[in-house]
C-alpha positions as CSV (number, residue, x, y, z in Angstrom):
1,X,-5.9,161.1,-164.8
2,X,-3.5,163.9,-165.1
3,X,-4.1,166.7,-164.4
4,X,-2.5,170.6,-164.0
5,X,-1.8,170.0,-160.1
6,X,-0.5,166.5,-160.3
7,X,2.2,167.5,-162.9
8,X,2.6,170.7,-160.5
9,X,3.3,168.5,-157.5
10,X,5.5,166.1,-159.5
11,X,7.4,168.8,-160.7
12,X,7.7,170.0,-157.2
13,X,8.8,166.6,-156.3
14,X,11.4,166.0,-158.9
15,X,12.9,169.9,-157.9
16,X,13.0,168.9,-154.3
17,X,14.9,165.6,-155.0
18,X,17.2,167.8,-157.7
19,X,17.9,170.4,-154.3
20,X,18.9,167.6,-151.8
21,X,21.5,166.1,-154.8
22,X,23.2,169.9,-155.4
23,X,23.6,170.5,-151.5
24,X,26.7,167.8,-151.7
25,X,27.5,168.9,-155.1
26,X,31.5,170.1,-154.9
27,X,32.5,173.8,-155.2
28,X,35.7,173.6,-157.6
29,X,38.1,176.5,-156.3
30,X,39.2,177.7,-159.7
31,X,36.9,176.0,-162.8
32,X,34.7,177.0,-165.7
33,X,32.1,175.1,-163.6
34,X,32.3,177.1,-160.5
35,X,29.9,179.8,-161.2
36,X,27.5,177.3,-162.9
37,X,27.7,175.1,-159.7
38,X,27.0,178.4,-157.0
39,X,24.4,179.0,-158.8
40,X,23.1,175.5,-158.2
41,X,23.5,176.1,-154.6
42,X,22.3,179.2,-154.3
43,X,18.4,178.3,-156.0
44,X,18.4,174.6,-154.3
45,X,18.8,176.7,-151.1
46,X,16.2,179.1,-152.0
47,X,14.0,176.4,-153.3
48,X,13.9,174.3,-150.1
49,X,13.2,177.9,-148.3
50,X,10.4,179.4,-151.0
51,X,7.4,179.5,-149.6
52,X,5.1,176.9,-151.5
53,X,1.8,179.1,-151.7
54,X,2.7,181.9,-153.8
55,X,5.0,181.5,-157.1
56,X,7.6,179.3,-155.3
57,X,9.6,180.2,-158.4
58,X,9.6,183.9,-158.3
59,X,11.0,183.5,-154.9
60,X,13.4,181.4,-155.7
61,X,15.0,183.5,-158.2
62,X,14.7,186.0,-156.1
63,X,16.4,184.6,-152.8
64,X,19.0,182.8,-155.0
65,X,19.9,186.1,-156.5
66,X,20.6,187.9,-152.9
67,X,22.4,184.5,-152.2
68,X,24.6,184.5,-154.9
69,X,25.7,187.6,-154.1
70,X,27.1,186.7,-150.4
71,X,28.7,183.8,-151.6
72,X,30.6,184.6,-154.1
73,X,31.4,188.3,-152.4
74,X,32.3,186.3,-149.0
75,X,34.8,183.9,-151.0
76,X,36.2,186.9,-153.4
77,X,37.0,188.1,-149.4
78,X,37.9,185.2,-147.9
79,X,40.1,183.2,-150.6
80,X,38.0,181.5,-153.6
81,X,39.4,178.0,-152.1
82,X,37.1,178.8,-148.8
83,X,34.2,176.9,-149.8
84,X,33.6,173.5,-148.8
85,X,31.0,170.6,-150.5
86,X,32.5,167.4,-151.1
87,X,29.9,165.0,-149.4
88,X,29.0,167.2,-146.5
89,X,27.9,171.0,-145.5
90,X,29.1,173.8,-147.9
91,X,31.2,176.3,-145.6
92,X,30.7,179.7,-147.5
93,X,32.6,181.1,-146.1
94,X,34.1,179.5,-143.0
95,X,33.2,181.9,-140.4
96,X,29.8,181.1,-141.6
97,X,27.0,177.9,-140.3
98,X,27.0,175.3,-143.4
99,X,24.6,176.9,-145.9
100,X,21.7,174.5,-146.5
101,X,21.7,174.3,-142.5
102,X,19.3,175.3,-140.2
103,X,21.5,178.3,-139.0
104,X,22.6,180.5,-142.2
105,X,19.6,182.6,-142.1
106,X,20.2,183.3,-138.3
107,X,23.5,184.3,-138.6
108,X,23.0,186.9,-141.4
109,X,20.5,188.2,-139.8
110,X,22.5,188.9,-137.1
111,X,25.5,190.1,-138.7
112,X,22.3,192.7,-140.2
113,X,21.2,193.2,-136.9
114,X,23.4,192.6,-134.0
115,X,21.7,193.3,-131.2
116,X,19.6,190.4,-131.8
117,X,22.1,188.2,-130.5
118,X,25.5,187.0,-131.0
119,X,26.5,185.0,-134.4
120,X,29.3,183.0,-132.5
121,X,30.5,182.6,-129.1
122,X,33.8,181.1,-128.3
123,X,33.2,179.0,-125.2
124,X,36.1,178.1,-123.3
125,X,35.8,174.7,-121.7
126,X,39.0,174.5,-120.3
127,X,42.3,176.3,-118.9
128,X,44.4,173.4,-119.2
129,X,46.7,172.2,-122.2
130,X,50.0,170.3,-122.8
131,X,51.5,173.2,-124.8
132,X,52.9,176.8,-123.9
133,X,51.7,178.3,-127.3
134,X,53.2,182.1,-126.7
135,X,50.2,183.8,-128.6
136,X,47.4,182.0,-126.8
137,X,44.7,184.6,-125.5
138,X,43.5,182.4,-123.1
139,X,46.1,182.6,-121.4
140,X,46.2,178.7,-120.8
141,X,47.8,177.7,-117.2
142,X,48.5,174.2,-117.7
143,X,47.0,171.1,-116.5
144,X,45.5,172.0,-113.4
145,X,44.4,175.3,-114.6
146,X,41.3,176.2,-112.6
147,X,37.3,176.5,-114.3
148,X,34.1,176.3,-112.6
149,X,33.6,172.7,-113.6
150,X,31.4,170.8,-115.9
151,X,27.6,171.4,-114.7
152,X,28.6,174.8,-114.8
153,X,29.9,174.7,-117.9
154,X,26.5,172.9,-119.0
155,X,24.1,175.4,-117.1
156,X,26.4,177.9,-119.8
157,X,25.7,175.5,-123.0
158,X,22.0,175.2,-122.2
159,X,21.9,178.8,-122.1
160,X,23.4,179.5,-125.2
161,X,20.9,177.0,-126.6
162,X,18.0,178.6,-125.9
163,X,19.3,181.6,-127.6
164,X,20.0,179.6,-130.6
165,X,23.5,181.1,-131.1
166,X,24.2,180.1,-134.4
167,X,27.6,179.6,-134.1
168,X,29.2,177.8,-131.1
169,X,33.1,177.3,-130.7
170,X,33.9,175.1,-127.9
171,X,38.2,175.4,-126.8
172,X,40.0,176.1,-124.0
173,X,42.7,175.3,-123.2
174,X,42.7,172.7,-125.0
175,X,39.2,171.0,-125.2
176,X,39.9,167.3,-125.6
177,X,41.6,167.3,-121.8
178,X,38.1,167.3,-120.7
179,X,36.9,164.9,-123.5
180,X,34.1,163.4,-121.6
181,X,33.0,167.4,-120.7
182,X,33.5,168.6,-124.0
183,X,31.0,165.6,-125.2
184,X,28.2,167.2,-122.4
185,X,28.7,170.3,-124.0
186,X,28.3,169.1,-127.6
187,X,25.0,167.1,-127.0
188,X,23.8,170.2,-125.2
189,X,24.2,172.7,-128.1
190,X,23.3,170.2,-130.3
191,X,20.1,171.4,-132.2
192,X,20.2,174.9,-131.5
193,X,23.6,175.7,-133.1
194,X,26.4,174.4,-135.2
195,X,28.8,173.3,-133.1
196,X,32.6,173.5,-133.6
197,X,35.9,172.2,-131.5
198,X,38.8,174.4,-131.9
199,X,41.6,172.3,-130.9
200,X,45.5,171.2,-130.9
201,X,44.9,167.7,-132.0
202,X,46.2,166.4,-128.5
203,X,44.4,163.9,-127.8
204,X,42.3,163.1,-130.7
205,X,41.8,159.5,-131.8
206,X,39.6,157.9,-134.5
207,X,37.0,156.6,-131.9
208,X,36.8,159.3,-130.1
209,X,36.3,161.5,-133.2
210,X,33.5,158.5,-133.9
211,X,32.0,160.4,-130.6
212,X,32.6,163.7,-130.9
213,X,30.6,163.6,-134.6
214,X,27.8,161.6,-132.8
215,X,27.2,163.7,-130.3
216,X,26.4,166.2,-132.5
217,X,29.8,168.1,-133.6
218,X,30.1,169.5,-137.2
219,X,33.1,171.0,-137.2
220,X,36.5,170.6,-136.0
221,X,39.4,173.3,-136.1
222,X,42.7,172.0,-135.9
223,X,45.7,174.3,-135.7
224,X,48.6,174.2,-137.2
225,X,51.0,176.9,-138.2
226,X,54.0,175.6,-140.7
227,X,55.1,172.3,-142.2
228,X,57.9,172.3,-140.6
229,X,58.0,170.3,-137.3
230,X,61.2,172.5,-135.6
231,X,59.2,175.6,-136.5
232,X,55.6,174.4,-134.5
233,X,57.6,172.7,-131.8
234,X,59.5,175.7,-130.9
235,X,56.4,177.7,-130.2
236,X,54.0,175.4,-128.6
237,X,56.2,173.2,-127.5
238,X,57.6,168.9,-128.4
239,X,55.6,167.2,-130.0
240,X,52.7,169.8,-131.0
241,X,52.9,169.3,-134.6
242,X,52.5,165.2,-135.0
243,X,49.9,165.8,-132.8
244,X,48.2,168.6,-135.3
245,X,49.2,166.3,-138.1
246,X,47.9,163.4,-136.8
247,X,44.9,164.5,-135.8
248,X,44.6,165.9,-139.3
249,X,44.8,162.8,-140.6
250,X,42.1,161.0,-138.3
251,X,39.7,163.9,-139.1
252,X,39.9,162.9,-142.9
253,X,38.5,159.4,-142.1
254,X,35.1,161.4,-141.0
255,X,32.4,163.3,-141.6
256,X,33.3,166.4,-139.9
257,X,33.9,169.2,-142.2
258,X,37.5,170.3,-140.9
259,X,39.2,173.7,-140.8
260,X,42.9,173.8,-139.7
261,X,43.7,177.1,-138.1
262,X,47.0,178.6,-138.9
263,X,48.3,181.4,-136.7
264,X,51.0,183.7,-138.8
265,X,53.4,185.7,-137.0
266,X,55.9,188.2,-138.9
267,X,58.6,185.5,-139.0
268,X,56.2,182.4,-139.7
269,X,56.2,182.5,-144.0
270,X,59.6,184.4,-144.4
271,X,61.5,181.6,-146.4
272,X,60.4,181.3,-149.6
273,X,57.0,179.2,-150.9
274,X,56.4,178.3,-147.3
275,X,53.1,179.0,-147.5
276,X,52.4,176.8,-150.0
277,X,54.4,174.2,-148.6
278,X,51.8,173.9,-145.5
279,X,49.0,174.0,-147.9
280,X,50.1,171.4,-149.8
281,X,51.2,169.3,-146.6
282,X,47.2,169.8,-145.5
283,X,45.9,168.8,-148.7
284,X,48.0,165.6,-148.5
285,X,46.8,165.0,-145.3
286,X,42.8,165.5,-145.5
287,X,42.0,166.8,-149.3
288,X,39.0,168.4,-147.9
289,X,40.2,170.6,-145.3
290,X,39.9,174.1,-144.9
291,X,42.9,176.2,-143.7
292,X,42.0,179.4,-142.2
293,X,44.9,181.9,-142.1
294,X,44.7,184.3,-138.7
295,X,46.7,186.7,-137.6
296,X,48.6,186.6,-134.5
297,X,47.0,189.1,-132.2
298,X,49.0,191.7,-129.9
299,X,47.2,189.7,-126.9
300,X,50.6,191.2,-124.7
301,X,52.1,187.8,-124.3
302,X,53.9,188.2,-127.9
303,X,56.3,190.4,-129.0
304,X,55.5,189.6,-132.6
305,X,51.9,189.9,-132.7
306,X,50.2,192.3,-135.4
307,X,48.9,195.8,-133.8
308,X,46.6,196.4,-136.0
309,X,44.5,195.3,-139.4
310,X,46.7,198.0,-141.5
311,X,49.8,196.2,-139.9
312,X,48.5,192.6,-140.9
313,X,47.2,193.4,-144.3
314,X,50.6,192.9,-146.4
315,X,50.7,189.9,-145.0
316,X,47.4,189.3,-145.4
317,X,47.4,190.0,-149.5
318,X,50.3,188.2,-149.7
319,X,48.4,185.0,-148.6
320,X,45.7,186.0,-150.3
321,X,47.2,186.1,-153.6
322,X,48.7,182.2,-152.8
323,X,45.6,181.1,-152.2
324,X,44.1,182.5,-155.9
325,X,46.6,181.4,-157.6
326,X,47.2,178.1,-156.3
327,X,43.3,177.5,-156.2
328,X,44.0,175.8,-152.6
329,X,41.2,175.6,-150.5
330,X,42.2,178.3,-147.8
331,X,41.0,181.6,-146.4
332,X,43.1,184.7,-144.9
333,X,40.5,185.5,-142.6
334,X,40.9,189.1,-141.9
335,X,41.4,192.3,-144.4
336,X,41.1,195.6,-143.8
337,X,37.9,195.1,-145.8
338,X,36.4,192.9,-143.2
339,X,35.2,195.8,-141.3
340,X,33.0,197.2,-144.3
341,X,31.1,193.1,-144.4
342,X,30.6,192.5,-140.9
343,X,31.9,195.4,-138.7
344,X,34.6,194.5,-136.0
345,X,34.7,191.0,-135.7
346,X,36.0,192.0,-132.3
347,X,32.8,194.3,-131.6
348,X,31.2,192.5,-128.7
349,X,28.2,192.6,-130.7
350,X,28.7,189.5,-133.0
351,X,31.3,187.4,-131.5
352,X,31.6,186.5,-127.9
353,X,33.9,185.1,-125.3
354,X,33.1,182.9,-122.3
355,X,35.4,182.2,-120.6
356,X,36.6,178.9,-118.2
357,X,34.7,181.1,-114.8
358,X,32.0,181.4,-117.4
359,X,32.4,185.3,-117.8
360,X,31.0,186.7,-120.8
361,X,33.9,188.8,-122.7
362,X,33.3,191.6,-125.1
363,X,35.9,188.5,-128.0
364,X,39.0,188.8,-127.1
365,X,39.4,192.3,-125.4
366,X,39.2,190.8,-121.8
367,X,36.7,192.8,-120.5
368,X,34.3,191.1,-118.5
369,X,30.8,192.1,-118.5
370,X,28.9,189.9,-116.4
371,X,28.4,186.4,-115.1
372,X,26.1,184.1,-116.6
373,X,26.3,181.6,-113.6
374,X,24.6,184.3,-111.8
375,X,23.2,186.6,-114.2
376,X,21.0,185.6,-117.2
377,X,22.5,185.6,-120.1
378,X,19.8,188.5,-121.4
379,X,20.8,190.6,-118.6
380,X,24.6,190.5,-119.5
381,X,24.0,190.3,-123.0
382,X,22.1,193.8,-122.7
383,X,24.9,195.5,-120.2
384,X,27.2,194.6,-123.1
385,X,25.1,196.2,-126.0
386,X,24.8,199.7,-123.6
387,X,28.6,199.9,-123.0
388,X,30.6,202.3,-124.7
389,X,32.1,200.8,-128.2
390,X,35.7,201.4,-126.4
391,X,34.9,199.0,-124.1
392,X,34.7,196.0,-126.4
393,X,37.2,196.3,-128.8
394,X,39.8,193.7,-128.8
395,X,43.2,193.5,-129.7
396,X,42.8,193.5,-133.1
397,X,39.9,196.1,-133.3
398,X,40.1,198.9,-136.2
399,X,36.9,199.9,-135.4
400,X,33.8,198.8,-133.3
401,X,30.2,199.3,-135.2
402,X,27.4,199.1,-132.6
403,X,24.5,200.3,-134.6
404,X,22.2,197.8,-135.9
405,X,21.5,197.8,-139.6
406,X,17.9,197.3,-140.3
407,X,16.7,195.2,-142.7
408,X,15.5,195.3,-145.8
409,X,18.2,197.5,-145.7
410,X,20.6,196.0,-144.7
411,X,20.7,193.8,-147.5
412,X,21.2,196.7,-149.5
413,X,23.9,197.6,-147.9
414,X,25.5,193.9,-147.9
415,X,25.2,194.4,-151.3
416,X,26.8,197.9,-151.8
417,X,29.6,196.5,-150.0
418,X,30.2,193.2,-152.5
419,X,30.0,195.8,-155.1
420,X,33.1,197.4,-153.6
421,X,34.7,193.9,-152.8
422,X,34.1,193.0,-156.7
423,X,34.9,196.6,-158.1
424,X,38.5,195.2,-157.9
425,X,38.1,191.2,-159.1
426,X,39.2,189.9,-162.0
427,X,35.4,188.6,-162.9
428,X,33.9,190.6,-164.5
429,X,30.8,189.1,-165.5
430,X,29.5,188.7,-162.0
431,X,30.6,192.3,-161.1
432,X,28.6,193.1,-164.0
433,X,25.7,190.8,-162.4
434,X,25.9,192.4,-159.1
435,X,25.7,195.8,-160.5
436,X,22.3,195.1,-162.5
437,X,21.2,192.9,-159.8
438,X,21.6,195.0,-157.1
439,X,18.6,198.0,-157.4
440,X,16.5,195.1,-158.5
441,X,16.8,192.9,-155.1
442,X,16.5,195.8,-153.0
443,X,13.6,196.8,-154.4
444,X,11.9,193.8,-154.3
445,X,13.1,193.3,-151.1
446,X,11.3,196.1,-150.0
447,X,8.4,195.5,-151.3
448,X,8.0,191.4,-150.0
């Protein structure tokens, strides 16, 4: 017999199996279908998270409309290419967990509210690595570079764990020279956050990627600054850039989503369509692959690092403008705008740095505020909220915001700032979508 709540639950059913088929849906970077397919995204997403007692629908909508909103805002920021679906997790953008994962939510609610908890940490496995990359903050001191070794380095992971960072970054160093330790560390965060490897591709083979993914690793960041071999060579040192390359190229034969990272100096893009010569070289090499664009900070160990966002950001619109008009699935990752989404992404308040003596560092600044070895991490983590914002900023700090925004209004003020971010794209339709949905969402927000 049919009746109302069986065609309810096989409606239910059918919408469930149509969520889990979008979530590995591709993103095109420039396409009629692109809004039509974030849209998809966004309500599968909110569908799988409505609550299933009260109008699942209505919720939906509602959650999908917020959603919409950060992705497309977050790629207009990041590069429209900075999305990435093709059979796996859809990075929106890349400094974000995959967004049908178990650790999106987390993470913007502690972009909201900070002193929650850190979105990322950056833990440093290692001091040791093969190359003498001039701009490396860590400050890597070759192979026999000193740490407090690996139980220590797992007491750290289990740590983070339990605080469910969302976000964890595992380097060095490079991290591969302690493959077996870097494996430890993996299967201990595994779970509790998405787990990256930010590496130089030394060392990488196909069955040791095999590992690395079943261990529980999502994401691996391989960096790689030209496409010419002379021009990576000369700054890291022989041989850096076949091992980038061909690390690349092992990393398309997986199922990690990959990012490369791509350091830019002021002399790095200066003959002409070099930077589309390495983003066409990546998308040779692994079609899917993310390239992240990052400045090269003033870390004191480079003459030609960037002092400041306002310093960076002609370079950082003239990559941006490749990346739109190419289409190419890339991000410059920092704007002056940056600030106005996420505060500093330096502040000591989102992003974290542990370092190989397992020392928790307020990103890159240095500054040490504790030890977790013999500290917990609450205790340090709350010396670092009560220190004064100069304190924490890094070397690439325009500002440092400290205040928590509280929700529901912080959402509100996500959303004024995507207004700003799309008060100056060429799509007009979803700027005229933001500005009628905003005052809606809030309000409904509000009241929920």
């Amino acid at each position: 017999m049919i009746t109302a709540r069986s065609l309810a639950e096989r409606a239910r059913a059918a919408l469930d199996a149509r969520a889990q088929h979008v979530r590995h849906t591709p993103v095109p970077a420039r396409s009629p279908a692109r809004q039509s397919t974030l849209v998809a995204h966004a309500l599968a997403r909110a569908w799988t998270r409505s609550p299933r007692d009260r109008h699942p629908l209505a919720y939906a909508a509602l959650e999908a409309a917020v959603d919409l909103a950060l992705l497309e805002g977050s790629a207009l920021l990041l590069g429209r290419g900075a999305l990435l679906a093709d059979g796996g997790p859809l990075l929106a953008p890349s400094f974000l967990p995959d967004y049908h994962g178990p650790h999106f939510q987390r993470a913007l609610r502690r972009l909201f509210v900070p002193n929650e908890g850190p979105f990322v940490v950056h833990l440093s496995l290692t001091g040791a690595c093969p190359w003498t990359c001039r701009y490396c903050f860590a400050s890597a001191g070759g192979p026999s570079a000193p740490d407090v070794g690996e139980a220590a380095l797992v007491r750290v992971a289990r740590a983070l764990a339990a605080e469910r960072v969302p976000i964890v970054i595992l380097g060095g160093g490079e991290p591969l020279g302690r493959f077996e330790r870097a494996l430890a560390l993996i299967e201990a965060l595994s779970g509790a956050s998405e787990v990256r490897l930010a590496t130089s591709g030394s060392g990488l083979t196909a069955a040791r990627a095999a590992r690395l993914e079943r261990a529980g690793l999502r994401v691996i960041a391989i960096s790689l600054d030209s496409h010419e071999r002379d021009a990576v060579d000369r700054v890291r040192g022989e041989g850096a850039f076949d091992a980038a390359l061909g690390a690349l190229s092992i990393a398309a034969g997986t199922g990690l989503s990959t990012l490369v990272t791509a350091v830019v100096r002021r002399d790095t893009f200066a003959k002409p369509r070099a930077v589309e010569a390495l983003l066409e070289l990546v998308a040779r090499t692994h079609p899917r692959a993310i390239v992240n664009f990052l400045p090269e900070f003033s870390t004191g160990r480079s003459a030609e690092g960037f002092a400041s966002p306002e310093e960076f950001a002609p370079y950082g619109r003239h990559l941006a403008r490749v990346i739109r008009d190419g289409g190419y699935r890339a991000a410059s990752f920092y704007g002056p705008a940056m600030d106005l989404l996420v505060g500093c992404v330096g502040a000591g308040q989102r992003q974290l740095v542990i370092d190989t003596r397992a020392n928790l560092c307020a990103c890159v600044s240095g500054a040490s505020f504790g030890n977790l070895l013999d500290e917990p991490f609450d205790a340090v983590w709350s010396r670092m909220l009560a220190a004064p914002a100069r304190l924490k900023r890094g070397y690439f700090c325009s500002s440092v915001n400290t205040s928590p925004i509280p929700l529901p209004d912080g959402e509100a003020s996500m959303l004024r700032a995507l207004e700003a971010f799309h008060s100056s794209a060429e799509d007009t339709a979803l700027q005229r979508f933001i500005d009628g949905a905003a005052p809606i969402i809030t309000r409904a927000l509000r009241e929920s």
